[in-house]
BAVO-749942 format. One record per residue: residue in one letter; x, y, z of N, C-alpha, C in turn. Coordinates in pm, whole numbers, plus 50000, padded with zeros to 5 digits. Layout:
BEGIN
AXYZXYZXYZ...
REM end
This chain:
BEGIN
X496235346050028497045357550068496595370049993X496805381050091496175396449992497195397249903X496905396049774497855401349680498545412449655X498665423749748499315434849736499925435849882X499385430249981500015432850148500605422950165X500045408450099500595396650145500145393450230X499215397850326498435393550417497535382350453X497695378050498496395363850467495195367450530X493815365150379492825371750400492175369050462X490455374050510490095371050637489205357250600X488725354050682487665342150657486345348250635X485915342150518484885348650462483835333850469X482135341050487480885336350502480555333250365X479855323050313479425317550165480315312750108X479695313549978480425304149858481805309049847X482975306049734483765303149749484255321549661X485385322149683485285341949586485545333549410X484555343549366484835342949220485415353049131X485835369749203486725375749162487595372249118X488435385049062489545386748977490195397349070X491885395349043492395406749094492525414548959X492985427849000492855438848866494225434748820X494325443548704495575438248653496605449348713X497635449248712498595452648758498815472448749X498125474948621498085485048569497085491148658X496115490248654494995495948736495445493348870X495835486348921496345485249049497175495949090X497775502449006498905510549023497945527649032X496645526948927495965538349006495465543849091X495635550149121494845561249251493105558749255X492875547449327491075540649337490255548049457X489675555749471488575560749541487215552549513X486825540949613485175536649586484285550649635X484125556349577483005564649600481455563249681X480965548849630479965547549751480105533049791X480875531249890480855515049972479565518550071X479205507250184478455513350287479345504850417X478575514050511478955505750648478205510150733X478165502650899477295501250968478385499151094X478965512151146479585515251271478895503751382X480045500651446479655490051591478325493751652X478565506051682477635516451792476225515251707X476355518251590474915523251532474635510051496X474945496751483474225482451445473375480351566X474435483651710473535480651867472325486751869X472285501751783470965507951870470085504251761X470335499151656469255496151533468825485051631X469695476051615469445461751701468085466651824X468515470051901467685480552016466605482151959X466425494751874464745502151846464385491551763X465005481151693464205476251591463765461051605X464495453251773463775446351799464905434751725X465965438151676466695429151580465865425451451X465115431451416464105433251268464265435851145X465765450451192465645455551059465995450050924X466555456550845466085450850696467295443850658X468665443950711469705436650668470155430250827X469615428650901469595422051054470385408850987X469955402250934470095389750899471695384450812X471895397950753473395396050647474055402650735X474235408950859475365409550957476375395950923X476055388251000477195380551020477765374150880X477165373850781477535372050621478065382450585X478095394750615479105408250576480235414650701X481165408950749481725410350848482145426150825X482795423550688483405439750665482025455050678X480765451150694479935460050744480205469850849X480795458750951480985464951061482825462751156X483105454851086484645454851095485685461551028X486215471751101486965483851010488515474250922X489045461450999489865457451008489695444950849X488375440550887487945432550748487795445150601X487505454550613487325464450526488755471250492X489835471250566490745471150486491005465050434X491195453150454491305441950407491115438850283X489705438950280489245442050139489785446250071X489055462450087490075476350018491525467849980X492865464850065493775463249982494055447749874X492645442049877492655427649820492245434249680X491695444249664490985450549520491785468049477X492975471149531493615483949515493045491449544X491925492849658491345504949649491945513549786X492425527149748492945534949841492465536849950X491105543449920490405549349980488545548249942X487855546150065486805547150030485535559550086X484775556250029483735569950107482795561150132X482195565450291481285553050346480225564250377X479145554450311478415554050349476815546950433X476255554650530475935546650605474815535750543X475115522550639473975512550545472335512750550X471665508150470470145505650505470145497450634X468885499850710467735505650670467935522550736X466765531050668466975540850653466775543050824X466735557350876466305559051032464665558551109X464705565250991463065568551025462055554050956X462945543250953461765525350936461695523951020X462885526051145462985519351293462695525451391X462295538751374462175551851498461225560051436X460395569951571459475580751576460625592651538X460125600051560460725613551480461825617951580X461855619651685462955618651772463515603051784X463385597151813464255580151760465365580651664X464465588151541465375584951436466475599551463X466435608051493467145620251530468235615051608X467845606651685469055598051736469675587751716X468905584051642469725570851552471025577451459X470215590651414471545594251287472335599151347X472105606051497473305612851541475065599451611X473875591451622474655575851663475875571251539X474615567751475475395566151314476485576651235X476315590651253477265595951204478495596151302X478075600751432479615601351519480225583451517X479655573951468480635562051447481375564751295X480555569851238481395569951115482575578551102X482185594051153483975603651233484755600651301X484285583251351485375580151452486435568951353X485615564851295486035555151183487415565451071X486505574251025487635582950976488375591751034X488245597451172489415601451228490555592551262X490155577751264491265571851319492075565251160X491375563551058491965563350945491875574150813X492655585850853492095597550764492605593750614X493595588150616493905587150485493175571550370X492375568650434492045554550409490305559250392X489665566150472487765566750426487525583850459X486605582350391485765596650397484425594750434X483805601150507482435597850600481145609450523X480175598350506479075608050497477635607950583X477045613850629475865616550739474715609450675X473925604350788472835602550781471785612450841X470835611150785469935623250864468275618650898X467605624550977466265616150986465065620850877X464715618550786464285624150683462685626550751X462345619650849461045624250914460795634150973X461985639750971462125649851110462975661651019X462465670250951463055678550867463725689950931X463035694951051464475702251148465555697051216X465725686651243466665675951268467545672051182X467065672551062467935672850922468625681950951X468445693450920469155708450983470345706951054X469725699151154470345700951274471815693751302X471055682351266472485671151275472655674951163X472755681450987473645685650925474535695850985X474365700851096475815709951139475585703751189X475885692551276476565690351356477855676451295X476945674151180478005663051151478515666051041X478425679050946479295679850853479945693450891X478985702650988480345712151050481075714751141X480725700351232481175699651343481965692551361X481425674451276482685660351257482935659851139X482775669451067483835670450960483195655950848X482295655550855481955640350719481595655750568X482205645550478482075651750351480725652450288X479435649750349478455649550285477425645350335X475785643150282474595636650345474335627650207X473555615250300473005602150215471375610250250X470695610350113469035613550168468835596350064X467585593950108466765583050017466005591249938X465455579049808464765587349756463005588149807X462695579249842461635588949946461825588050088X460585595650129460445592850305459155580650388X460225568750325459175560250420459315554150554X458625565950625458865557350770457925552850855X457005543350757456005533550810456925522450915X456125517751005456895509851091456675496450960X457525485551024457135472050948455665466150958X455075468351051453935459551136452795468051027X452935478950964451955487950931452265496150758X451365487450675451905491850544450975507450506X450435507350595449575518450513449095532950613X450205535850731450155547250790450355558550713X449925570250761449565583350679450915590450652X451935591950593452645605450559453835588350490X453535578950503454625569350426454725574550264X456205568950255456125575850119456415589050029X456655595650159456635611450062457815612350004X457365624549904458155626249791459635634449842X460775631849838461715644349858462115658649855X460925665149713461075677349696459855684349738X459435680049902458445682849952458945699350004X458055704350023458575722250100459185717950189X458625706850289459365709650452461025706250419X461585702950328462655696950286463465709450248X462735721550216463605730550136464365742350218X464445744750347465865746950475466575739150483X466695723450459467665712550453468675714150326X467765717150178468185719550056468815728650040X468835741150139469865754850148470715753350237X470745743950352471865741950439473035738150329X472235727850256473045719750233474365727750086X473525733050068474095743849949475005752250004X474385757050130475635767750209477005757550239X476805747250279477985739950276479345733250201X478075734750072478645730549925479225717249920X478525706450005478995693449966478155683149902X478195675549848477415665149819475735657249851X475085654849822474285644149857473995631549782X474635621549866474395607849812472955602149783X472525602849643471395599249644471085576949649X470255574349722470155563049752468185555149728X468345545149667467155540249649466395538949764X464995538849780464085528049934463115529549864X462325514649879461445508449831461415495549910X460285492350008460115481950074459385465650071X459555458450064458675451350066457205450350075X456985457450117455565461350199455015466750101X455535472649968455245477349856454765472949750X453375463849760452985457349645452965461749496X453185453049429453125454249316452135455349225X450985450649272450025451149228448665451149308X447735459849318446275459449412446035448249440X445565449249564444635434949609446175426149644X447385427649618448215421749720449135427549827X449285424349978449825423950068451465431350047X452325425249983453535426849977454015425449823X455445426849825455875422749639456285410749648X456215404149530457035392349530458325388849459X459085377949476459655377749380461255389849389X461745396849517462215403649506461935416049409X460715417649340460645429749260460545445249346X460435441149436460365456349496461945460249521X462975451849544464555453049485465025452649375X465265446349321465265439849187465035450449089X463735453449075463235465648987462925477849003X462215477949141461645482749239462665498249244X464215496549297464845504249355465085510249283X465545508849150466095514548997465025524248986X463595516848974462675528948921462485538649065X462225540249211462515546249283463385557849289X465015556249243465525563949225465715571649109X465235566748977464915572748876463805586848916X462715576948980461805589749019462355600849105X462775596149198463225611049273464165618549168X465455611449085465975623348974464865632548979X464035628348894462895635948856461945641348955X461775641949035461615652149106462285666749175X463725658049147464525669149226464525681249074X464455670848977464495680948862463255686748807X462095683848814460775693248771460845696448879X460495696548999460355708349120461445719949075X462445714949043463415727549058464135728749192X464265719449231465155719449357466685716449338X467195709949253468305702949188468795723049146X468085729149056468805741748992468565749549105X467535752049180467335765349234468445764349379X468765750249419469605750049558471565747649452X471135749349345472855742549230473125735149345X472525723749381473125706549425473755696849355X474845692349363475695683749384475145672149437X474425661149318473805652249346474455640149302X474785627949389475315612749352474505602849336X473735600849201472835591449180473775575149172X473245566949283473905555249274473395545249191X474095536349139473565524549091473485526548890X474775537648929474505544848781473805550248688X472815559448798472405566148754470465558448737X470695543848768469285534848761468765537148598X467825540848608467295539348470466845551848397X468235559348412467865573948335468575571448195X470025565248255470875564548087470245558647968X469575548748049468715539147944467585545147892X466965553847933466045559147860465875573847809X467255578147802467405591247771466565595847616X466625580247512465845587547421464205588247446X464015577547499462405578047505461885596047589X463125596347688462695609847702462325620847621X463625623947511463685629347424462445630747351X462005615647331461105619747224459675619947327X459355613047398457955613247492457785626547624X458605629947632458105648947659457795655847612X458375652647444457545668847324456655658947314X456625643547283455235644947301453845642747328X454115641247458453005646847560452915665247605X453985670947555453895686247524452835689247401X452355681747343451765688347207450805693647196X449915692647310448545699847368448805708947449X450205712847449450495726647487451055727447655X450155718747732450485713347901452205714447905X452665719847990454615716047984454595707548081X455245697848117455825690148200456045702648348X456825706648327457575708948418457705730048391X457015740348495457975752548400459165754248507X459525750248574460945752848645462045743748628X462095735348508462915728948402463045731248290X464395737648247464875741648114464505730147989X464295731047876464145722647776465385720747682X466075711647596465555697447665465545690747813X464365688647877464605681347993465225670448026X465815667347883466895653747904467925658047998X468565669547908469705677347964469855679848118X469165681748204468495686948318468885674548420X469205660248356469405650948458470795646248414X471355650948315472925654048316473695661348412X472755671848464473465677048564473785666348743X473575653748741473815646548826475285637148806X475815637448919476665624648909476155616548946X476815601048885476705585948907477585584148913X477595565348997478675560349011478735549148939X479595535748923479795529948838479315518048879X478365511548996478005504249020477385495248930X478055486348823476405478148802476995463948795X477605461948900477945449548970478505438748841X478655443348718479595435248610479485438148506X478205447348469477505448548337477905458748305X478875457248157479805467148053478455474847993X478065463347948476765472547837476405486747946X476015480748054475045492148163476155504548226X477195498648237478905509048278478795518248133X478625512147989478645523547891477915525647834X477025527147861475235536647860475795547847961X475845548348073476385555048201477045562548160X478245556248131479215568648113478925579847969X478775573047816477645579347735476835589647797X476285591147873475015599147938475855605748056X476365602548128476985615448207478555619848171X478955611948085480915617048035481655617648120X482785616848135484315616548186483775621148353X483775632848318483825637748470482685642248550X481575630448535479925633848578480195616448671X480875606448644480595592548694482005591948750X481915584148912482955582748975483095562849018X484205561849040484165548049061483405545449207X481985530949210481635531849357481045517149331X480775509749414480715499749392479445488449481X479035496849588477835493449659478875483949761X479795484449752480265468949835480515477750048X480315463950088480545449750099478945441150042X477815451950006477005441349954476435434249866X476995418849851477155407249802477045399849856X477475384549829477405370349849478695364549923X479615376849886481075368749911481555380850027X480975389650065481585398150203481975409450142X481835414449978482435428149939483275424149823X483975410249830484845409949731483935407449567X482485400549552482115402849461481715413549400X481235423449451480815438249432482345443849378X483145445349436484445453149436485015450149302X485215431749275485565426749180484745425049074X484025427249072482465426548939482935443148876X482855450348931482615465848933484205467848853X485345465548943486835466648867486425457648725X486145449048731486465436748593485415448148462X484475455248519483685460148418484205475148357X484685484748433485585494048398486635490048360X487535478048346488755474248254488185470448181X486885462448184486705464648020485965472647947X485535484948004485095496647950486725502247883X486175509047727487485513247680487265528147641X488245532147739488775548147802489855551847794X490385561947745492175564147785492305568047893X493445567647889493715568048025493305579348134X493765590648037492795603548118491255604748199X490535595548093489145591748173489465585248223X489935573448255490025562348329490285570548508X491575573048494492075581448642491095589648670X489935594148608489015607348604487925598048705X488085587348652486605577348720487225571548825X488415564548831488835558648923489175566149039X489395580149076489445586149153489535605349135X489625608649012489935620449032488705625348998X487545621548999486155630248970485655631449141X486195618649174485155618849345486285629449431X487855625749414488505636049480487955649549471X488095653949345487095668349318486325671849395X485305663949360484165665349482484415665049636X485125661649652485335650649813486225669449885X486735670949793487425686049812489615682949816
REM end
């Protein structure tokens, strides 16, 4: 039975749940997941469609019901106290499965399921856009149309642009970097709007690890793979100077990946490799540590206290919002949801931070 509705919960795919409910206290706060994902009815069909049933989570459909069931996702939500969530849309990105118009229509698919999702539950999710990152006037484009037209609070970019098909690891423009020029009318839309961008890992399989092999193994192109991915784009958005010169409002997921953790090596391995005079970066203020403080994270690290307070250490009270990656897991959302709660109760905060993470940093933002 849901412990707060009384509801009896849904039938869930795999092993058996190994969550915790929160304790009673936290239950009673005001919970915003900041980054869940989902995958609208409409936009699973046309992936299904262009991608041949291929794409990259094709297979954990029917193991994540709450993906695409608005009804299992409450569900959830009230099995773990969470009020309200902000969805965002799931992998794979648009432009793996579509040409440059394909994917223009894939995101326009994908976002109007997600305004339909939150118009019909306004007080329950907040919607954010997808956009075709191949197609950089299209970005533009469907950004008005889906954050000034259907009203979603924000855009998900990846951190690069790979939209090699599957069949083909080594077509010409895979890969590019985010703080490319053609990107920088997207980077002022997005500023005129003043909302958010969810920053999100991609890194494919197809991405060997080492010369002379085919693919990665071993899950390392996830596993490790995604952390350092999104570490890199930080850093790009921050030596280009795109992060200061557009003042963006950036949501590094997964807590931030592997910036907290290496904030000193920064410290000390920029002055020095500065010592021959070369700067890193001249459209980044010094210390360049400082410079990736200016990002929010969320609290994702699926159980790990140590990695929740490094995180919060490195961005403080009101830089990290509660988010949790869920429904993806093993158990349909409830391990993600419940890993993520069990690790912020035992992060020790008063209470002021606590409500700051659990919902009043993303409200802020959210407007």
């Amino acid at each position: 039975m849901d412990p707060r509705s009384g509801v009896r919960a849904a039938t869930r795919v795999g092993p058996a749940p190994t969550y915790k409910v929160p304790c009673r206290l936290v239950l009673a706060m005001r919970t915003i997941d900041a980054y869940s994902h989902v995958l609208p009815r409409a936009y699973r069909d046309a992936l299904a469609e262009r991608s041949g049933g291929t794409h990259a989570i094709a297979d954990l459909l029917e193991a994540i019901p709450a993906l695409v069931d608005v009804d299992e996702r409450l569900a959830l939500m009230d099995r773990h106290g969470v009020d309200e969530q902000v969805l965002v849309p799931a992998t794979p990105a648009v432009e793996t499965v579509a040409d440059r118009v394909g994917a223009a229509e894939l995101a326009r698919v994908a976002n109007d399921g997600i305004a339909e999702i939150v118009d019909a539950h306004p007080d329950r999710f907040h919607g954010v856009a997808t956009v075709a990152m191949n197609n950089p006037t299209a970005m533009v484009e469907e950004l008005d149309r889906a954050v000034g037209d259907r009203g979603l609070d924000g855009v998900l970019l990846y951190s690069s642009v790979d939209d090699r098909p599957a069949t083909d690891a080594h077509i010409e423009g895979a890969g590019r970097p985010i703080d490319g020029e053609e990107f920088e009318p997207f980077y002022e839309r997005v500023a005129d709007y003043d909302v958010p961008i969810w920053l999100h890992p991609a890194r494919p399989k197809t991405n060997p690890d080492y010369l002379g092999e085919l693919e990665s193994k071993y899950l390392i192109w996830q596993m490790f793979g995604w952390p350092y991915e999104l570490s890199a784009a930080m850093a790009r958005l921050v030596f280009s100077g795109v992060l200061d010169r557009h003042d963006l409002t950036v949501i590094a997921h997964h807590a931030g990946a592997m910036v907290p953790l290496l904030a000193g090596r920064m410290g000390v391995h920029y002055d020095l490799f500065e010592m021959t005079g070369d700067r890193v970066s001249e459209a980044a203020a010094k210390p360049y540590v400082d410079e990736f403080r200016r990002f929010y994270a969320d609290t994702a690290t699926f159980g790990s206290v140590p990695a929740l307070r490094t995180a919060y250490e490195f961005f403080g009270p009101d830089r990290l919002l509660f988010g949790t990656d869920a429904p993806f897991d093993s158990e349909g959302g409830d391990r993600a949801l419940g890993e993520n709660r069990r690790a912020l109760e035992n992060l020790e905060l008063d209470q002021s931070a606590r409500e700051r993470l659990l919902a009043g940093n993303a409200a802020g933002l959210l407007g």
